[in-house]
PAFIBA-370576 format. One line per 3 residues: their letters; for each residue x negated, y, z of C-alpha. Coordinates in Angstrom, 2 decimals. Layout:
a	X:Y:Z ~ ...
This chain:
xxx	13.50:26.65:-18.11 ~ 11.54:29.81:-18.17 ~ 7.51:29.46:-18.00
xxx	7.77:31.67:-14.56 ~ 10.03:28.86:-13.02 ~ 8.21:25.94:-14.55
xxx	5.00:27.31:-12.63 ~ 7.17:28.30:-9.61 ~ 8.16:24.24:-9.45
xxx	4.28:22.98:-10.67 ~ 3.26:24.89:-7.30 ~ 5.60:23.64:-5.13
xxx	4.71:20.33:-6.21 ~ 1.07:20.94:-6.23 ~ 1.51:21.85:-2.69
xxx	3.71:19.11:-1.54 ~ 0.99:16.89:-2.67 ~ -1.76:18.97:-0.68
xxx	0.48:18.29:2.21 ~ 0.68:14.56:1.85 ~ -3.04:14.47:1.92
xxx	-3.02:15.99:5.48 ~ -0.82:13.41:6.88 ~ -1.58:11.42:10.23
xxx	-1.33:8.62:8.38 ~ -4.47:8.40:6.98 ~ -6.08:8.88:10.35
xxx	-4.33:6.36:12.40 ~ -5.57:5.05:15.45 ~ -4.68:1.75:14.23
xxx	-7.08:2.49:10.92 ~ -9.83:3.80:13.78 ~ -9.80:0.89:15.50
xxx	-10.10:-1.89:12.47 ~ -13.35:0.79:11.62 ~ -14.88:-0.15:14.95
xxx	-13.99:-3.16:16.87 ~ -14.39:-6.44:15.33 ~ -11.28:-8.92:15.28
xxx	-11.17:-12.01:17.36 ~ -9.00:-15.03:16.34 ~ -5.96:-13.19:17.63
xxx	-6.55:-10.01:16.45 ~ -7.04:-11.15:13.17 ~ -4.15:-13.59:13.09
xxx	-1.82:-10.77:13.75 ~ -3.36:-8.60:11.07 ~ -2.98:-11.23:8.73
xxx	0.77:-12.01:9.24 ~ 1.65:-8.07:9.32 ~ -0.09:-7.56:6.70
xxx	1.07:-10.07:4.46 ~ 4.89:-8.91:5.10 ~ 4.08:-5.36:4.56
xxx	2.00:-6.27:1.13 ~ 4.46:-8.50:-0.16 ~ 6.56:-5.62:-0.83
xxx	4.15:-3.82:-2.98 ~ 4.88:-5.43:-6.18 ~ 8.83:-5.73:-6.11
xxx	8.53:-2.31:-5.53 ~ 6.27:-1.47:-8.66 ~ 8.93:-3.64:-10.72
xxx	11.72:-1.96:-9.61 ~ 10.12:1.72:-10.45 ~ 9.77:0.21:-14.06
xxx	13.37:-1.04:-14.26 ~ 14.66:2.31:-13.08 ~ 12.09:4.35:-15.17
xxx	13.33:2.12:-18.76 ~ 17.17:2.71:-17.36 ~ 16.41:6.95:-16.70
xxx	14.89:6.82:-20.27 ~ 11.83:7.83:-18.69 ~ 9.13:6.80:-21.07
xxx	6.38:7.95:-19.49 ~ 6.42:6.49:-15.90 ~ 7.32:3.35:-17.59
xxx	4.43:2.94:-19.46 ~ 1.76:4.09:-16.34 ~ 3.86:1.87:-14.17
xxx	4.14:-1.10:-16.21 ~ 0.20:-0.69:-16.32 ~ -0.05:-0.85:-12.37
xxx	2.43:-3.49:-12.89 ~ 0.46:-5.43:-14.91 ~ -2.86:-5.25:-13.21
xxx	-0.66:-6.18:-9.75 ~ 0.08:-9.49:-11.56 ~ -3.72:-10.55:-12.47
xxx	-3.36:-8.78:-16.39 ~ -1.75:-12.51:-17.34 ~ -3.80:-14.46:-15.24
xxx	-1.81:-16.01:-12.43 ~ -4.46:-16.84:-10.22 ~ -6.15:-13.25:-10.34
xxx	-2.83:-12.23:-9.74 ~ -3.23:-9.82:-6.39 ~ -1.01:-11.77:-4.00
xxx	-2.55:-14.65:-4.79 ~ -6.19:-12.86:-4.37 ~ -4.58:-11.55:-1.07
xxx	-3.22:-15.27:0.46 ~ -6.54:-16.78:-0.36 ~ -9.10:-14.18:0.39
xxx	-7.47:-14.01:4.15 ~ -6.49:-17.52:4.61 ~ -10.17:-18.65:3.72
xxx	-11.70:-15.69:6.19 ~ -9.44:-17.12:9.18 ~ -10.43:-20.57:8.67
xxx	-14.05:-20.44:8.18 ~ -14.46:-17.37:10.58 ~ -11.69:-18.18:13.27
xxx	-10.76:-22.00:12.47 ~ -6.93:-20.90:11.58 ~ -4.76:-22.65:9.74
xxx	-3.34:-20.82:6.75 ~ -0.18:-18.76:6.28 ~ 1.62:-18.39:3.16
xxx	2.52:-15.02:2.21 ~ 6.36:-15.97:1.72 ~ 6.11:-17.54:5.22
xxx	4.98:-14.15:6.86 ~ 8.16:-13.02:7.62 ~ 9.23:-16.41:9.84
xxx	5.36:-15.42:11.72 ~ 6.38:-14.34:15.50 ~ 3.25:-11.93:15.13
xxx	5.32:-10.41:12.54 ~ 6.36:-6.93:14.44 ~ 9.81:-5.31:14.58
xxx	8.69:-2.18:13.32 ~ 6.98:-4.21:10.24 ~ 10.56:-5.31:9.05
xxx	11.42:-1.48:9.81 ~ 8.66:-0.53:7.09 ~ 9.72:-2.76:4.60
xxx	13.44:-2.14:5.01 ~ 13.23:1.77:5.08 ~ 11.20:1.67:2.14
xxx	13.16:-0.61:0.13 ~ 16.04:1.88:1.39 ~ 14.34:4.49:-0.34
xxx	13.35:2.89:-3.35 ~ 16.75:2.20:-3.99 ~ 18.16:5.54:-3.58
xxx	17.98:8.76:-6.00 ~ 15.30:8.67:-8.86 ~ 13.77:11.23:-7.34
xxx	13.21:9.44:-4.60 ~ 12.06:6.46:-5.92 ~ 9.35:8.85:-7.35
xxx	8.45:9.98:-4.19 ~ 8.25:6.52:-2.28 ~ 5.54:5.32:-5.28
xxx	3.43:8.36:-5.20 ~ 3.33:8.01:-1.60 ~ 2.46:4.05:-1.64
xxx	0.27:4.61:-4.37 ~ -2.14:7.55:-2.17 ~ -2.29:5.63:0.52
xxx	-3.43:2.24:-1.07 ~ -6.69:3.60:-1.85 ~ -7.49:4.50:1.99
xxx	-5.35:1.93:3.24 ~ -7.82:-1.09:1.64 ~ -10.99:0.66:2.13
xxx	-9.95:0.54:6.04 ~ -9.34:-3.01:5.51 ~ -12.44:-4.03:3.57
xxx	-15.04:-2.33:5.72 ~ -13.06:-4.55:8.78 ~ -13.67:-7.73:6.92
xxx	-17.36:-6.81:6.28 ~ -17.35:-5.95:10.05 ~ -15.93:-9.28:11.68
xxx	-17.94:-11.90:8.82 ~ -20.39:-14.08:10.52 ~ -20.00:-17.29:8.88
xxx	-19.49:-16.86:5.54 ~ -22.16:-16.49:3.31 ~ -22.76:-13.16:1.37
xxx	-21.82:-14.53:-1.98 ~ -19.26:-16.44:-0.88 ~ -17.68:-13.59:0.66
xxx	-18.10:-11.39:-2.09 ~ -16.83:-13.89:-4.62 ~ -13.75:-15.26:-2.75
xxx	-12.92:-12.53:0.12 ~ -13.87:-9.41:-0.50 ~ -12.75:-9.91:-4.51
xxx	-9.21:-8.99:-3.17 ~ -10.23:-5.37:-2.05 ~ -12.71:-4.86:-4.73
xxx	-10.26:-5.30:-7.71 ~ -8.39:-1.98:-6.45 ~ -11.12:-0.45:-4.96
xxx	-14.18:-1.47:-6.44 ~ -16.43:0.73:-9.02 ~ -13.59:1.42:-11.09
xxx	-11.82:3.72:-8.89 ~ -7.92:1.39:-9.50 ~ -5.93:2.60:-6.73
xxx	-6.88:5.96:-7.05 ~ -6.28:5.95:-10.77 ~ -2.94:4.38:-9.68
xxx	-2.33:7.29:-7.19 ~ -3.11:10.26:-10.30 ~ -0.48:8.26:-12.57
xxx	2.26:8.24:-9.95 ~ 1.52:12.22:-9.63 ~ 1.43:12.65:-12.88
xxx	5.03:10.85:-13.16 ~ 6.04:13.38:-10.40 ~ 5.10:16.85:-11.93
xxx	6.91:14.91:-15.49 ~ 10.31:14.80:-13.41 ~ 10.35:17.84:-11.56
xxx	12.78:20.34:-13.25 ~ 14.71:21.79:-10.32 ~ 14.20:22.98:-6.80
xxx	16.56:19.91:-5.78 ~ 13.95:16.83:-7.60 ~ 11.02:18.38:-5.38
xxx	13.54:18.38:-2.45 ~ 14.12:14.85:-3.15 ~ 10.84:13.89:-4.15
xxx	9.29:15.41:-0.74 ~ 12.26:13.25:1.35 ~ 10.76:9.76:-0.27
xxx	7.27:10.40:0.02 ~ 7.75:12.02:3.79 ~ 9.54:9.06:4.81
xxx	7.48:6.90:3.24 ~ 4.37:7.75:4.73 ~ 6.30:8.25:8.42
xxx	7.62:4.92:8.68 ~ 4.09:3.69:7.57 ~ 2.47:5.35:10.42
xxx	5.17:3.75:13.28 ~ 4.01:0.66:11.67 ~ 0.26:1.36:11.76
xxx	0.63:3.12:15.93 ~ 2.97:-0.13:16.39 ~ 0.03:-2.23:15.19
xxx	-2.69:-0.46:17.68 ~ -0.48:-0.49:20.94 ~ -0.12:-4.24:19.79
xxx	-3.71:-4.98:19.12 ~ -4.91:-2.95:22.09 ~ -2.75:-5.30:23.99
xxx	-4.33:-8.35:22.40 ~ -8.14:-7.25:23.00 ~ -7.47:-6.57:26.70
């Protein structure tokens, strides 16, 4: 490859990734309205169970980039993925492990705060709150992650840039809606889910510059940022049905 093509490809990528930044998605109305309006007990039992099914898929998905990076010989995104990978599963410590953080930083908020009983992450999917176009998120997207490397590529940098906006959403909600729980306790055994990717440290946004980084490493041909741009397009648009799925719904359970 010539330097004037290699250039020609870092742009289009560069600029595919500019694009990304501009999508809807980030500016839901769904994302508005957790911003602004406290939950109630049914509002917040809905997020809860959606949530949990959409999140649940975040760390088969990380495991299956690294098994398909280590089978593509791609040494690279298998070492800054098996990092993410890592810190998704507590860095060897099961119960800092962040589904775990997840299941008992909501579970204890909807008891002490709503007086709900708690709901097992595995058990989200059986949850009637559970919408139709949640399943649709997870299935596209495991669609996706299963198709071209390329792909694959695209659907992780896409998860990965919209984690960071997606929790800070989420976090300022839970500060919003907590009246019973005391500050430390909430810090300590609520909002420690949130702050371990998006605390000081900056974690999902380092997260989001490695699975860039193991985007520009892979693109070599007009047809990779073709197929690159399908994952993370259809990524992020499948995320946003679910998000304007989840306002119409919770706009319906406020009135």
């Amino acid at each position: 490859m010539t330097t004037e093509m290699a250039t020609a490809l870092h742009d289009q990528v560069t600029s595919l990734m500019a694009e990304l930044e501009r999508h809807p998605v980030y500016d839901n109305g769904y994302f508005k309205l957790l911003e602004n309006s406290p939950w109630n007990s049914r509002t917040y039992d809905f997020h809860r169970a959606n949530f949990f099914h959409r999140t649940e898929g975040t760390v088969k998905g990380i495991a299956h980039v690294c098994a398909q990076a280590a089978a593509h010989d791609d040494r690279d995104t298998l070492v800054l993925f098996s990092c993410i990978l890592n810190e998704e599963a507590g860095n060897g410590e099961a119960g800092r492990c962040h589904e775990a953080l997840m299941e008992n930083a909501h579970n204890l908020y909807g008891q002490v705060e709503f007086g709900l009983p708690p709901l097992l992450v595995k058990d989200a999917p059986n949850s009637e709150l559970v919408l139709p176009e949640t399943f649709e998120y997870r299935r596209r997207t495991l669609e996706l992650l299963g198709d071209s490397y390329h792909r694959m590529l695209g659907v992780a940098m896409a998860l990965e840039s919209h984690a960071d906006r997606m929790l800070q959403v989420c976090r300022t909600a839970f500060r919003n809606s907590n009246n019973k729980l005391s500050k430390d306790r909430f810090v300590d055994n609520v909002e420690i889910y949130f702050n371990v990717h998006v605390g000081d440290e900056g974690v999902e946004e380092r997260h989001a510059a490695d699975a860039k980084q193991c985007v520009l490493n892979n693109c070599h041909s007009d047809a990779d940022v073709a197929e690159i741009a399908h994952g993370a397009k259809e990524t992020l648009k499948v995320q946003l049905d679910m998000w304007n799925a989840m306002d119409k719904a919770a706009h319906g359970l406020n009135a």
